[in-house]
DRENRODREN-699867 format. One record per residue (C-alpha): residue number from 1; residue in three letters; y, x negated, z. Coordinates in Angstrom, 3 decimals. Each point is the difference from the previous one (the first is absolute). Example, Ala and Ser with C-alpha at 12.3 -4.5 7.8 and 13.67 -1.06 7.14 Angstrom:
2
pt resi = 1 resn = ALA y = -4.500 x = -12.300 z = 7.800
pt resi = 2 resn = SER y = 3.440 x = -1.370 z = -0.660
***
This chain:
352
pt resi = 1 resn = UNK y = 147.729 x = -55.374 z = -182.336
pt resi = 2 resn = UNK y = 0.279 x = 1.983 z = 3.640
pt resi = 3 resn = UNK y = 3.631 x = -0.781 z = -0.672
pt resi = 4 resn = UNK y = 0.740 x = 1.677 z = -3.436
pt resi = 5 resn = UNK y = -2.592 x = 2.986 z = 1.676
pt resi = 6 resn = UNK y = 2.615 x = 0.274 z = 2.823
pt resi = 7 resn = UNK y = 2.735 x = 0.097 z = -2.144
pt resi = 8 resn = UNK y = -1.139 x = 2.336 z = -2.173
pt resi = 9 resn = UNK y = -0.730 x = 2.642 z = 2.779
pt resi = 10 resn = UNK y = 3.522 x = -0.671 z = 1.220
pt resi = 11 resn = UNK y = 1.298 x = 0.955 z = -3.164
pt resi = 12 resn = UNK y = -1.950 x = 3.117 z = -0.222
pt resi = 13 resn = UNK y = 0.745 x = 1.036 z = 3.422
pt resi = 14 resn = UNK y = 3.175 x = 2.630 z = -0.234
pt resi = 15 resn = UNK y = 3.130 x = -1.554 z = 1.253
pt resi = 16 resn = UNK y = 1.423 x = 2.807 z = 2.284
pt resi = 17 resn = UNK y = -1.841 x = 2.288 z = 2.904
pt resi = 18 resn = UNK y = 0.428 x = 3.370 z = 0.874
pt resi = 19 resn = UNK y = 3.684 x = 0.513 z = -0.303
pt resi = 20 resn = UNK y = 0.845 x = -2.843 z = -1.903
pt resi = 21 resn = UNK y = -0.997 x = -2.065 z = 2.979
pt resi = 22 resn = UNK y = -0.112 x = -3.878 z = -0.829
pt resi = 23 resn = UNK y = -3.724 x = -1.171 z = -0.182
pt resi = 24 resn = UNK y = -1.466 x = -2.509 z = 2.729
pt resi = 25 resn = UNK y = 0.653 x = -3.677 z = -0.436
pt resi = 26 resn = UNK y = -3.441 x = -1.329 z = -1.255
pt resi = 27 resn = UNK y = -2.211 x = -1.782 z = 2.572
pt resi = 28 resn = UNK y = 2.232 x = 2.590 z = 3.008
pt resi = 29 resn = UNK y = -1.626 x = 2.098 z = 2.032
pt resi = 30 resn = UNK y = -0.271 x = 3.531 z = -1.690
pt resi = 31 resn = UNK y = 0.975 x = 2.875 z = 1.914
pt resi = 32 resn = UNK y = -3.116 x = 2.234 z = -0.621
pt resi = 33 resn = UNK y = -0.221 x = 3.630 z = 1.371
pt resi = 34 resn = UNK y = -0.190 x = 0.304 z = 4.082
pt resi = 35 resn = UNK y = 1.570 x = -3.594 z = 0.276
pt resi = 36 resn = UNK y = 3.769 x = 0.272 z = 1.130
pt resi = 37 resn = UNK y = 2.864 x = -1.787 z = -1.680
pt resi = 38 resn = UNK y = 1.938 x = -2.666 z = 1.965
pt resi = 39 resn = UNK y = 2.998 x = 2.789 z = 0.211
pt resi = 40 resn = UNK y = -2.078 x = 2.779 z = 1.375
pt resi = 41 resn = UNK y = -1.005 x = -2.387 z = 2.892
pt resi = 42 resn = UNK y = 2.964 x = -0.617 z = 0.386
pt resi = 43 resn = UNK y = 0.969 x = 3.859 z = 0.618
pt resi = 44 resn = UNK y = -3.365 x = 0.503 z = 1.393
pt resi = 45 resn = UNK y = 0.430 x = -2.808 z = 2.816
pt resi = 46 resn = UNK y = 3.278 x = 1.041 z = 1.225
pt resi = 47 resn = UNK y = -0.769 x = 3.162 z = 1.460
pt resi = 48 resn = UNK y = -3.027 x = -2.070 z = 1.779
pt resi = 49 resn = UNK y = 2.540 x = -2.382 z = 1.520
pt resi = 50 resn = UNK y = 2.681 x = 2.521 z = 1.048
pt resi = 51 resn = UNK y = -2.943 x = 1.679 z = 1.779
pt resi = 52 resn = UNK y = -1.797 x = -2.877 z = 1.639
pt resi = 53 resn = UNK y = 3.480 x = -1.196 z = 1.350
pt resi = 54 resn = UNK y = 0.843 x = 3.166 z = 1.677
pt resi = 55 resn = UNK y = -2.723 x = -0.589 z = 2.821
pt resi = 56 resn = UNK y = 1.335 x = -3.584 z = 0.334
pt resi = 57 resn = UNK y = 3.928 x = 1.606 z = 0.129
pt resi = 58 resn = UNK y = -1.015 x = 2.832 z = 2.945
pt resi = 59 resn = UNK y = -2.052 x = -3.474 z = 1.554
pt resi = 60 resn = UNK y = 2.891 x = -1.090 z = 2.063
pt resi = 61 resn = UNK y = 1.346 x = 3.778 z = 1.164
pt resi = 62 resn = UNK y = -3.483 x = 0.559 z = 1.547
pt resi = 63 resn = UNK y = -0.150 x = -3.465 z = 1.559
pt resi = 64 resn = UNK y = 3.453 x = 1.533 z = 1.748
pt resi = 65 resn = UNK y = -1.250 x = 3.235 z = 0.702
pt resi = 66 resn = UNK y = -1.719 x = -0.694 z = 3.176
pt resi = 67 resn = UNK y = 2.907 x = -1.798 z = 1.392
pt resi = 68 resn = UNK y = 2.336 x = 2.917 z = -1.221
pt resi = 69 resn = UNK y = -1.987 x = 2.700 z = 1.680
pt resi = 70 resn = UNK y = 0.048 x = -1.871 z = 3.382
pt resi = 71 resn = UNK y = 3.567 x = -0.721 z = -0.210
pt resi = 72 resn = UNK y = 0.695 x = 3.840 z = -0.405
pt resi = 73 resn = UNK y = -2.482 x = 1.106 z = 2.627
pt resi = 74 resn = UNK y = 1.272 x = -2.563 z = 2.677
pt resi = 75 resn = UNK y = 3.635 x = -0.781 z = -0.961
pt resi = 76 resn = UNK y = 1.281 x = 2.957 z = -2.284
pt resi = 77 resn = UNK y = -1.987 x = 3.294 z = 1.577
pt resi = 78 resn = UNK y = 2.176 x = -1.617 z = 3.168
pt resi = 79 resn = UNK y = 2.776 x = -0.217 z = -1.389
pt resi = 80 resn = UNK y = -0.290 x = 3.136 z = -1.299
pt resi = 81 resn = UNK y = -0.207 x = 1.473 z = 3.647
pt resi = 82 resn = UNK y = 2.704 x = -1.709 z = 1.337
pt resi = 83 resn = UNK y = 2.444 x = 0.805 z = -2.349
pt resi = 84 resn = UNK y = -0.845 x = 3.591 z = 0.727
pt resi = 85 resn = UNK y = 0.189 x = -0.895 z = 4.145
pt resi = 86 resn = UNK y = 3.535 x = -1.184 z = -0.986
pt resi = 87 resn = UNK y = 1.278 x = 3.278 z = -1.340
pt resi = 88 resn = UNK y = -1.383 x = 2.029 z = 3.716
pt resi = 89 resn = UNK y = 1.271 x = 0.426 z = 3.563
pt resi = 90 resn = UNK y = -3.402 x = -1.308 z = 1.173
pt resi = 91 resn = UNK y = 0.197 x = -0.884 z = 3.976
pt resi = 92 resn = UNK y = -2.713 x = -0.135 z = 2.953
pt resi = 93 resn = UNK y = 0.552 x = 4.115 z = -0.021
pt resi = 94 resn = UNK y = -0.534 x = 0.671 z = -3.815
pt resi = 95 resn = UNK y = -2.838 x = -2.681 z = 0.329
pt resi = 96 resn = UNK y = -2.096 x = 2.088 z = 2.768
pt resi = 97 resn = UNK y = 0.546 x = 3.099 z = -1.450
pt resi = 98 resn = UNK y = -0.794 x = -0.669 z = -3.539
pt resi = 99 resn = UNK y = 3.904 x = 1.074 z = -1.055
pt resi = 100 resn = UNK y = 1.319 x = -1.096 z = -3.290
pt resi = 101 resn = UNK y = 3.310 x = -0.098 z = 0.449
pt resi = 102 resn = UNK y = 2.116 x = -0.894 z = -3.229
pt resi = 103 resn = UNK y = 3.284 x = -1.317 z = 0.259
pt resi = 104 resn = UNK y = 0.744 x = -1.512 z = -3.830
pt resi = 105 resn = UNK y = 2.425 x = -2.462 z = -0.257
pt resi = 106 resn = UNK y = 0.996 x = 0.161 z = 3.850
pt resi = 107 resn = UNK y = -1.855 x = -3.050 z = 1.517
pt resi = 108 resn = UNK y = 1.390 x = -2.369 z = -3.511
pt resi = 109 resn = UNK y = 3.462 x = 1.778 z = 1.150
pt resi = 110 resn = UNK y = -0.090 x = -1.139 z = 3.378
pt resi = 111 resn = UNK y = -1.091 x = -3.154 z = -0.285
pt resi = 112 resn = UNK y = 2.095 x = -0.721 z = -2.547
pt resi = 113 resn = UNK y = 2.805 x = 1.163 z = 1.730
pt resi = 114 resn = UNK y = -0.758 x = -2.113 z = 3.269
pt resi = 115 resn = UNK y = 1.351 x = -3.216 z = 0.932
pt resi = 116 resn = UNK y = -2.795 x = -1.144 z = 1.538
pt resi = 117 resn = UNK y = -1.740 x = -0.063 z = -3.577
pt resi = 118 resn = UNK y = 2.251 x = -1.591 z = -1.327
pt resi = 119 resn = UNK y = 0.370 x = -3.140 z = 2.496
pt resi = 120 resn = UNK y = -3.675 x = -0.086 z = 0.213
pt resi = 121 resn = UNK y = -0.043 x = -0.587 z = -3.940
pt resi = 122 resn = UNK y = 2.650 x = -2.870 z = 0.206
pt resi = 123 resn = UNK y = -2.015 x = -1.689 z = 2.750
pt resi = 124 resn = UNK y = -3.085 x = 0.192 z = -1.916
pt resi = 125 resn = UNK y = 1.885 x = -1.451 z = -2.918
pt resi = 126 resn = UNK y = 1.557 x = -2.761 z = 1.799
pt resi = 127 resn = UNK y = -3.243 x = -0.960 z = 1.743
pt resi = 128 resn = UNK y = -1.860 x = -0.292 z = -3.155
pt resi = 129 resn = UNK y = 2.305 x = -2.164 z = -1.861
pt resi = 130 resn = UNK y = 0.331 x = -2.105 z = 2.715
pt resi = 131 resn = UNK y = -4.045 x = 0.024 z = 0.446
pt resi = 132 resn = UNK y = -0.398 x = -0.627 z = -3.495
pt resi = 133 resn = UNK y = 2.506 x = -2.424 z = -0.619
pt resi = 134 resn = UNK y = -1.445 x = -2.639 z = 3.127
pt resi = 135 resn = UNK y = -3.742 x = 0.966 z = -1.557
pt resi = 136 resn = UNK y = 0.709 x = -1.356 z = -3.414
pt resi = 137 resn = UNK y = 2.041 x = -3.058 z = 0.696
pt resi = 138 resn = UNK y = -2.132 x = -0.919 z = 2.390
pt resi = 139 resn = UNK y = -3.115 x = 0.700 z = -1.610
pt resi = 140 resn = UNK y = 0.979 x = -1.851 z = -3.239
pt resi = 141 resn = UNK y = 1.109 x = -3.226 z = 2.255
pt resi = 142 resn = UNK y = -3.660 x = -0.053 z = 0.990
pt resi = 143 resn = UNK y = -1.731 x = 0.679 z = -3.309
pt resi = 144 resn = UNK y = 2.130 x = -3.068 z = -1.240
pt resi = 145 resn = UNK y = -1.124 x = -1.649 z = 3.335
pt resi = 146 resn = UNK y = -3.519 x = 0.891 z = -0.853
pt resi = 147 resn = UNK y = 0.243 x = -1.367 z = -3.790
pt resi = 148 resn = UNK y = 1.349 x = -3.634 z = 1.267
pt resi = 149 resn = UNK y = -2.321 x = -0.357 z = 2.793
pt resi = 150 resn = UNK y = -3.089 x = -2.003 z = 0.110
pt resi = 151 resn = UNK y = -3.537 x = 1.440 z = -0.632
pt resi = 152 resn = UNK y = -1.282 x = 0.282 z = 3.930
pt resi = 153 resn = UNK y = 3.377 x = 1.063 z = 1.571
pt resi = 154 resn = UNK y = 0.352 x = 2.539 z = -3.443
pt resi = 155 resn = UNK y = -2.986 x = 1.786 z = 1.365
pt resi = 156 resn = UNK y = 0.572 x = -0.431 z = 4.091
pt resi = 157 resn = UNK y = 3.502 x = 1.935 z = -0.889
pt resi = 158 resn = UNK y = -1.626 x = 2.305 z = -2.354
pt resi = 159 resn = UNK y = -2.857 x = 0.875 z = 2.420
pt resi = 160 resn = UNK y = 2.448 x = 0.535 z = 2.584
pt resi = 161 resn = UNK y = 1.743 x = 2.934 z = -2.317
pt resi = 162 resn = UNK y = -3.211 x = 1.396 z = -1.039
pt resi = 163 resn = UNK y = -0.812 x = 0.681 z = 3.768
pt resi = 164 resn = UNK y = 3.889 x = 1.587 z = 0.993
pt resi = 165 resn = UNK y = -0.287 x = 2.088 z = -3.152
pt resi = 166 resn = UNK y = -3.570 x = 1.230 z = 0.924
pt resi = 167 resn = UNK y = 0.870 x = 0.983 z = 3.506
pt resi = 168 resn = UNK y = 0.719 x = 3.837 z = 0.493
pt resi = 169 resn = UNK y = 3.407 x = 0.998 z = 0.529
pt resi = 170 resn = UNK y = -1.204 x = 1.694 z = 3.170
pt resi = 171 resn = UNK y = -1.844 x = -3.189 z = 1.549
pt resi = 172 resn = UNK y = 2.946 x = -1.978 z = -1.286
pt resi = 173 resn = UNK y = 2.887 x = 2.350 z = 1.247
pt resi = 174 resn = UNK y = -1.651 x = 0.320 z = 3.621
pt resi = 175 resn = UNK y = 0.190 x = -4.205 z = 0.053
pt resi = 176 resn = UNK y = 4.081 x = -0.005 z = -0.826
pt resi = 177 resn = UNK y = -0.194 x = 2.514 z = 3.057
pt resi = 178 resn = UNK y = -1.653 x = -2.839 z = 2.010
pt resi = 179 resn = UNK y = 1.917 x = -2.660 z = -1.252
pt resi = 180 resn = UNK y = 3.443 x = 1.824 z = 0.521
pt resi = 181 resn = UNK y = -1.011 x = 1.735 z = 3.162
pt resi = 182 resn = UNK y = 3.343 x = -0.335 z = 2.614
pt resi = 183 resn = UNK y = -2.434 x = -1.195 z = 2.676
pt resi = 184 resn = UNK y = -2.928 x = -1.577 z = -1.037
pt resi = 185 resn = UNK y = 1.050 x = -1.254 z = -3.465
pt resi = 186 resn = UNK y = -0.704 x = -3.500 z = -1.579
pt resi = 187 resn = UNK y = 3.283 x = 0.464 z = -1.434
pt resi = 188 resn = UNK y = 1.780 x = 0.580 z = 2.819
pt resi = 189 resn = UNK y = -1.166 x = -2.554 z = 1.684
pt resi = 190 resn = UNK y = 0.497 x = -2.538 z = -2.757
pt resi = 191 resn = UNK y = 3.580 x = 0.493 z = 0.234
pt resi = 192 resn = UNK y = 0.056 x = 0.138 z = 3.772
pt resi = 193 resn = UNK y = -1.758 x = -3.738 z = -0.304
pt resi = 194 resn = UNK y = 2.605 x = -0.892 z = -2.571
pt resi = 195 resn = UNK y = 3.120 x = 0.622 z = 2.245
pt resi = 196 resn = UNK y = 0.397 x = 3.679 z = -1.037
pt resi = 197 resn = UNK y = -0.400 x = 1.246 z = 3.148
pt resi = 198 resn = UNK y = 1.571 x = 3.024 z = -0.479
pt resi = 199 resn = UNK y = -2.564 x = 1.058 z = -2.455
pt resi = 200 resn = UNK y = -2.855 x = -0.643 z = 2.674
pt resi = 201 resn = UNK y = -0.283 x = 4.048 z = 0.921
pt resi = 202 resn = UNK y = 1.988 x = 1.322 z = -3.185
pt resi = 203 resn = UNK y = -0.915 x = 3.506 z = -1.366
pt resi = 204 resn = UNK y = -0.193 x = -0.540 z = -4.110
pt resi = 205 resn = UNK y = -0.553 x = 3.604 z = -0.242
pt resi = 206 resn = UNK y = 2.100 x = 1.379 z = 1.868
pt resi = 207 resn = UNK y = 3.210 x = -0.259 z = -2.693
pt resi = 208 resn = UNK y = 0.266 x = 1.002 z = -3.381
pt resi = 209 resn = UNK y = 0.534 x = -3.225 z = -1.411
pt resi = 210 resn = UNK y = -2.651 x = -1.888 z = 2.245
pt resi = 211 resn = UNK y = -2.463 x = 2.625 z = -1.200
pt resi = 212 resn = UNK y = 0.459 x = -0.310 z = -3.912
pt resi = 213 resn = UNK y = 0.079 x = -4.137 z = 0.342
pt resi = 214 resn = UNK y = -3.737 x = 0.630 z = 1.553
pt resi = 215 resn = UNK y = -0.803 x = 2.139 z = -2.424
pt resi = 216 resn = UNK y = 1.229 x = -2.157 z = -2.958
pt resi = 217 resn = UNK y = -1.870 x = -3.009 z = 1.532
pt resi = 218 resn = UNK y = -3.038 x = 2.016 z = -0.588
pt resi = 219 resn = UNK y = 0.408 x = 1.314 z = -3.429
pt resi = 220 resn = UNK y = 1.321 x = -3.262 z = -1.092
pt resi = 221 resn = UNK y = -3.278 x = -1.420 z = 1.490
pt resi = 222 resn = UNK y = -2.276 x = 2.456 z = -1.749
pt resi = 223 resn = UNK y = 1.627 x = -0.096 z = -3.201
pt resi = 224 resn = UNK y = 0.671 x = -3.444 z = -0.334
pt resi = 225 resn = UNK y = -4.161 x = -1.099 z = -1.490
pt resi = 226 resn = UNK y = -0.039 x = 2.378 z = -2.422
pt resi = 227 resn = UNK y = 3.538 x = -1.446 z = -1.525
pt resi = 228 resn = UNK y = -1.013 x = -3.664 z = 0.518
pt resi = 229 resn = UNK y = -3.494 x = 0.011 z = -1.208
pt resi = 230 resn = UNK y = 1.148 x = 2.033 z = -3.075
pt resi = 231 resn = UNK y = 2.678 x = -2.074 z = -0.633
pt resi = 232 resn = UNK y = -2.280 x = -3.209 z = -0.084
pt resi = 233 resn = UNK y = -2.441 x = 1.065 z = -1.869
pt resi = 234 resn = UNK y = 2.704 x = 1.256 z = -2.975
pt resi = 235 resn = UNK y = 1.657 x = -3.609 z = 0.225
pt resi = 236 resn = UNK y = -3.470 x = -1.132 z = -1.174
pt resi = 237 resn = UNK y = 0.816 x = 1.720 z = -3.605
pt resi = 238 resn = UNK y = 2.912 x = -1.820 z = -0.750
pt resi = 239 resn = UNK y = -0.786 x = -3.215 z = -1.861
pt resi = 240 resn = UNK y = 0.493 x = -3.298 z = 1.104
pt resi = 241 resn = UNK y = 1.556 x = -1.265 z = -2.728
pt resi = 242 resn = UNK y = 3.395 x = 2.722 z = 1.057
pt resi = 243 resn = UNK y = 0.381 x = -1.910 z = 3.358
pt resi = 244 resn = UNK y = -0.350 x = -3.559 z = -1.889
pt resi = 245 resn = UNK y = 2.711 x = 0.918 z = -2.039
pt resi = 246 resn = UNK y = 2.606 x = 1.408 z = 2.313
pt resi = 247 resn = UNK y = -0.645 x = -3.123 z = 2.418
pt resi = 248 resn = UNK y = 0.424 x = -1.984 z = -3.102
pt resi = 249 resn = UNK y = 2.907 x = 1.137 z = -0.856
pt resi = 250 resn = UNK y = 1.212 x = -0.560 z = 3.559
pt resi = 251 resn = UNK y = -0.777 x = 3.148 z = 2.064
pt resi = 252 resn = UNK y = 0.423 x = 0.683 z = 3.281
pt resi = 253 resn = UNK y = -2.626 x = 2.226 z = 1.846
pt resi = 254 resn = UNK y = 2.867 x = 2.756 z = 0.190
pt resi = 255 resn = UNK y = 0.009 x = -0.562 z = -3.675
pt resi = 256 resn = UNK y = -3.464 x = 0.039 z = -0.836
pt resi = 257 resn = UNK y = -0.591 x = 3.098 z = 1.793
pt resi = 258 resn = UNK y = 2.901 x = 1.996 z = -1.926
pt resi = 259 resn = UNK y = -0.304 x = -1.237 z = -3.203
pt resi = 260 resn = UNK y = -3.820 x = -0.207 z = -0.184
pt resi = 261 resn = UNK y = -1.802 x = 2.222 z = 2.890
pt resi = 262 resn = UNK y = 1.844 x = 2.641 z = 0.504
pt resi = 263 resn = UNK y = 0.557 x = 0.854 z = -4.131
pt resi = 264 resn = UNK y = -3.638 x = 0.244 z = 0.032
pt resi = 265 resn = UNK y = -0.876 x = 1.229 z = 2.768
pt resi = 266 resn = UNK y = 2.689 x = 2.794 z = -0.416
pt resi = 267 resn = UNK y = -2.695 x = 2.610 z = -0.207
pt resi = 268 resn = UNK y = -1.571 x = -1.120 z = 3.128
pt resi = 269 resn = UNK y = 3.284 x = 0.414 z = 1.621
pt resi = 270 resn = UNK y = 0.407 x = 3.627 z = -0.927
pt resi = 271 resn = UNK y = -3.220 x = 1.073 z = 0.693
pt resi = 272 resn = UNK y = -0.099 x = -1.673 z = 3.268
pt resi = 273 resn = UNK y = 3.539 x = 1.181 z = 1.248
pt resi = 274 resn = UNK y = -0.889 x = 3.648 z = -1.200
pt resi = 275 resn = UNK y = -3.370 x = 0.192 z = 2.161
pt resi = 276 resn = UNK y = 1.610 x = -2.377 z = 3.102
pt resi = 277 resn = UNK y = 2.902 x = 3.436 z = -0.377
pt resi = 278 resn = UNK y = -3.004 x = 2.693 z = 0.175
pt resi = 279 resn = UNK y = -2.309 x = -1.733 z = 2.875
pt resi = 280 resn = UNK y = 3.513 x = -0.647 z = 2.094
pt resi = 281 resn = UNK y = 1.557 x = 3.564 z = -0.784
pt resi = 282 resn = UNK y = -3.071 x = 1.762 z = 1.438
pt resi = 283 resn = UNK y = -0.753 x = -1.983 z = 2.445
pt resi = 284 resn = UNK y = -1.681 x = 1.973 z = 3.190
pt resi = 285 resn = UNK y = -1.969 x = -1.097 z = 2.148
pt resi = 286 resn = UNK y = 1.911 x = -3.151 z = 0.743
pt resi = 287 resn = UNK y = 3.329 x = 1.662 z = 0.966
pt resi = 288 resn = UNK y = -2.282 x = 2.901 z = 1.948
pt resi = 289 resn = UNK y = -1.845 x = -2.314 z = 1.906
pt resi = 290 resn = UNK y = 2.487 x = -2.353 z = 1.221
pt resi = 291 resn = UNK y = 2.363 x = 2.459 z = 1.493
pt resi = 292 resn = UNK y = -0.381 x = 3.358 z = -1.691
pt resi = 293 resn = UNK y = 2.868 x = -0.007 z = -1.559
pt resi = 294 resn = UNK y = 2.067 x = -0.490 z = 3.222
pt resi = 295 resn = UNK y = 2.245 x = -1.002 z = 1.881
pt resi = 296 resn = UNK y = 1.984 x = 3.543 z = -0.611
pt resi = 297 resn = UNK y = -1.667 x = 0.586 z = -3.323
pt resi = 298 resn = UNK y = 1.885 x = -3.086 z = -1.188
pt resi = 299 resn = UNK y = -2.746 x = -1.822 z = -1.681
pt resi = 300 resn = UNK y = -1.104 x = 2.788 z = -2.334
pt resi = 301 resn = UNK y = -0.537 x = 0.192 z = -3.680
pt resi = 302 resn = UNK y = -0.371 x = 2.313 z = -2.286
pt resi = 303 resn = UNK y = -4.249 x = 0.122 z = 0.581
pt resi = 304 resn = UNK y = 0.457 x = 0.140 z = 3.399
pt resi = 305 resn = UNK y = 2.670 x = 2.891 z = 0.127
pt resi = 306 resn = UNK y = -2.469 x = 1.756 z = -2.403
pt resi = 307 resn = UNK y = -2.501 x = -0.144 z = 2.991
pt resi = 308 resn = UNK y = 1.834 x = 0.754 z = 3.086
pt resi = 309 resn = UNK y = 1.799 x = 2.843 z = -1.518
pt resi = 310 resn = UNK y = -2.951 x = 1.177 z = -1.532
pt resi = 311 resn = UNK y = -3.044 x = -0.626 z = 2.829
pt resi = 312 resn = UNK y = 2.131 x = -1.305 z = 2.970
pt resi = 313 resn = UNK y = 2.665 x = 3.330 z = 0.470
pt resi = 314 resn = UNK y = -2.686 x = 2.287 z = -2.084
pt resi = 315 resn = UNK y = 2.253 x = 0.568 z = -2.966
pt resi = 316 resn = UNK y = -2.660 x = -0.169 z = -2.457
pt resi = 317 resn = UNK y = 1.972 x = 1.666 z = -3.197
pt resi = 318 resn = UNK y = 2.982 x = -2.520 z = 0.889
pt resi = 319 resn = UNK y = -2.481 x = -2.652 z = 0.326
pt resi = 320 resn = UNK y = -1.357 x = 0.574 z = -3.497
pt resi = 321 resn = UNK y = 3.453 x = 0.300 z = -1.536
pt resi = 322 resn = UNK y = 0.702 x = -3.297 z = 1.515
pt resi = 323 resn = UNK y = -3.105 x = -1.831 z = -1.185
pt resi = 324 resn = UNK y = 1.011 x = 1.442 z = -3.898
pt resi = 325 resn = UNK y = 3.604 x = -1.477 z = 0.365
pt resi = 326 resn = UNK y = -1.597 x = -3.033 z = 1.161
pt resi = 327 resn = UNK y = -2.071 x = 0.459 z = -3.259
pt resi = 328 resn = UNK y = 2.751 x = 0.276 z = -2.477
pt resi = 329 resn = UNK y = 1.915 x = -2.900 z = 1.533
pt resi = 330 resn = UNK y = -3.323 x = -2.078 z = -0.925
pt resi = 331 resn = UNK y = -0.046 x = 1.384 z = -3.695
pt resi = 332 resn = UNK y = 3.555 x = -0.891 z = -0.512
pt resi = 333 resn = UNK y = -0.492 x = -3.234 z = 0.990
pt resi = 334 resn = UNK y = -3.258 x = -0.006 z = -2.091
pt resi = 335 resn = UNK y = 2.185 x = 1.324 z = -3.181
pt resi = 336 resn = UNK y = 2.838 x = -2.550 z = 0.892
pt resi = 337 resn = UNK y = -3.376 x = -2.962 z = -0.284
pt resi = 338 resn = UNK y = -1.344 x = 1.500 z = -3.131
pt resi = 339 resn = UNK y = 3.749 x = -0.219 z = -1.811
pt resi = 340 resn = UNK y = -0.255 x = -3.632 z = 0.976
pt resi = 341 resn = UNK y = -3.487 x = -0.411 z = -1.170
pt resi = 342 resn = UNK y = 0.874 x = 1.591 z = -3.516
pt resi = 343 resn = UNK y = 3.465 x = -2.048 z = -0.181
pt resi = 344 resn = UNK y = -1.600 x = -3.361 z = 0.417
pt resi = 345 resn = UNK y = -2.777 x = 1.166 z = -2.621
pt resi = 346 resn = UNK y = 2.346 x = 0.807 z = -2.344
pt resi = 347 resn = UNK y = 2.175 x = -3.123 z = 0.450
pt resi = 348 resn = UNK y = -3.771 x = -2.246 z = -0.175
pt resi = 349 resn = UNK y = -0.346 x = 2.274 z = -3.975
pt resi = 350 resn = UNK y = 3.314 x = -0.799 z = -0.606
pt resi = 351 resn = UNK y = -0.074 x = -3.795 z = 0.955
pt resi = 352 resn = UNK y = -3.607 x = -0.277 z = -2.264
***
C-alpha cells in the first residue's frame, strides 16, 4: 500500500521545473531554496582556492626577502659605490680634500690599454687552471681512497681533512711561511738531510716560480677536503649493484670509474670544478701573505693588482675599475658554467 501511495504522488508530481528543468531523481537530495547546487560550488569554491593559494604563492618570496635585502645592503649598495669610484680620478689629494674628480671611461681606457693588465690576467688564468686542475685530480684520488678504505682508517683520514679544512687561511698561510722559511725551515732542512744540500739555505720566495709552487702547495692543501669529502660522500649514491656489474663484466678500476662514477657523478664534477675556479681565481690572502705579490710584482693576480693599485700606490678610482674587470671575468666564467649546466640538462630530457 505505501508503495502504490508513492507512486501515485510521483505521478502527480509535474515532470519539468522552472524552465523545463528535469525533476530530481526520487529518493536524491532536493535542492531546496538557500542550499547550493553541486555546480555553483563548484564556481563558488574556485575563487576561495585561487585566493587561499595566493598567500601560499608570495610564501617563498618573503622567506627570500630577508636574505635579498642583506645581499643589497652589504654586496650591491657596494657595488654600487665602486662602480661609481671606477669612473673618478680619486687619489690621496681628491681623498683629503673631499674632490670628486670624474674622469669617465679614462681609468677602463688605461688599464685596458696597459700591458701590465693584460699579463697579470694571463697569469691569473694560468695559475688557476693549473690550481684547479692538481685540486680535482687529487681530491677525487682520495675520495675513491676514502670509499675503499676500512672503517677506522676511513675516519683517521677523514678527521685529518676536517681539521686542514677548518684551519684559517691566515693561521695556515703563516705555517707554509715556517715550513718554507730559507733558514729555519723543516723543509729545507729535509732536503739538506736527504743529500740536497744545496737546498739547505734556499730562498723559495725569492723567484717567481719558487713563489707560485709555495703558493700552490697551499691552495692545493686547503682545497683539497672540501673536494675529497664531497666526492665520498656522492660515491655513496651510486648503487652497488652498478659496480657489480661493470666488475662482472670484467672492469678495470680505470673502467669502473669512467663508465660508472664519473657518468653519475657528472654533476658533481661541474659543480665542483666551477666553485674550485671561483675560490682559486680570488684567492687573497694566500698570495698576499706569502710574499705580497713579489718578487718584482711577479706573483700577482688579478685580486691582488686590484689592491696594490688601488690601496698600495693610492689609486683608488683605478683600483675600483680593476676590482669590476676582475668582476666580469668571474661572470663570464659563471655564464660559460651555466651553458654547461643547461646543456647537460637538456641532453639528461632528451636521453629520458
Amino acid at each position: 500500500m505505501a508503495v502504490q501511495l508513492d507512486d501515485a504522488a510521483d505521478k502527480a508530481a509535474p515532470q519539468t521545473g522552472k524552465g523545463d528543468a528535469p525533476p530530481a531523481r526520487r529518493g536524491g537530495r532536493r535542492a531546496g531554496r538557500g542550499t547550493p547546487s553541486v555546480g555553483a560550488r563548484r564556481t563558488a569554491s574556485a575563487p576561495a582556492r585561487r585566493a587561499a593559494s595566493v598567500p601560499a604563492r608570495r610564501t617563498p618570496y618573503l622567506l627570500l626577502l630577508p636574505a635579498l635585502l642583506a645581499t643589497a645592503v652589504f654586496l650591491g649598495w657596494p657595488m654600487v659605490r665602486n662602480l661609481l669610484l671606477s669612473f673618478q680620478n680619486l687619489n690621496m689629494k681628491e681623498l683629503i680634500q673631499h674632490l670628486t674628480d670624474w674622469r669617465g671611461t679614462g681609468n677602463y681606457q688605461e688599464i685596458l690599454g696597459s700591458e701590465q693588465f693584460w699579463r697579470v690576467t694571463s697569469r691569473t688564468v694560468v695559475f688557476t687552471a693549473v690550481n684547479v686542475v692538481l685540486i680535482m685530480v687529487l681530491g677525487v684520488l682520495i675520495g675513491l681512497l676514502l670509499a675503499r678504505l676500512g672503517t677506522t682508517v676511513r675516519l683517521v683520514l677523514s678527521a685529518a681533512l676536517v681539521l686542514a679544512w677548518a684551519m684559517p687561511v691566515i693561521a695556515a698561510t703563516t705555517v707554509f711561511q715556517w715550513l718554507f722559511d730559507s733558514r729555519y725551515g723543516v723543509v729545507n732542512w729535509v732536503l739538506d738531510r736527504l743529500g740536497w744540500h744545496s737546498m739547505a739555505h734556499y730562498d723559495w720566495v725569492g723567484s717567481q716560480l719558487s713563489t707560485f709552487f709555495v703558493i700552490t702547495v697551499l691552495i692545493v692543501w686547503q682545497s683539497l677536503p672540501f673536494v675529497a669529502l664531497n666526492l665520498y660522500a656522492a660515491t655513496t649514491t651510486i648503487p652497488k649493484e652498478l659496480y657489480e656489474a661493470a666488475r662482472m663484466d670484467g672492469a678495470g678500476a680505470w673502467k669502473v670509474f669512467t663508465s660508472v662514477t664519473f657518468p653519475f657523478l657528472k654533476p658533481f664534477f661541474l659543480a665542483t670544478t666551477f666553485l674550485e675556479i671561483i675560490w682559486v681565481f680570488k684567492a687573497f690572502p694566500q698570495i698576499f701573505a706569502i710574499n705580497q705579490g713579489g718578487p718584482d710584482r711577479l706573483t700577482e693576480t688579478l685580486p691582488i693588482y686590484a689592491f696594490t693599485e688601488g690601496v698600495g700606490n693610492l689609486h683608488f678610482g683605478m683600483g675600483a675599475a680593476i676590482s669590476l674587470l676582475t668582476i666580469v671575468v668571474l661572470l663570464a666564467m659563471t655564464a660559460y658554467y651555466l651553458r654547461l649546466t643547461f646543456k647537460q640538462e637538456q641532453q639528461e630530457e632528451n636521453g629520458l
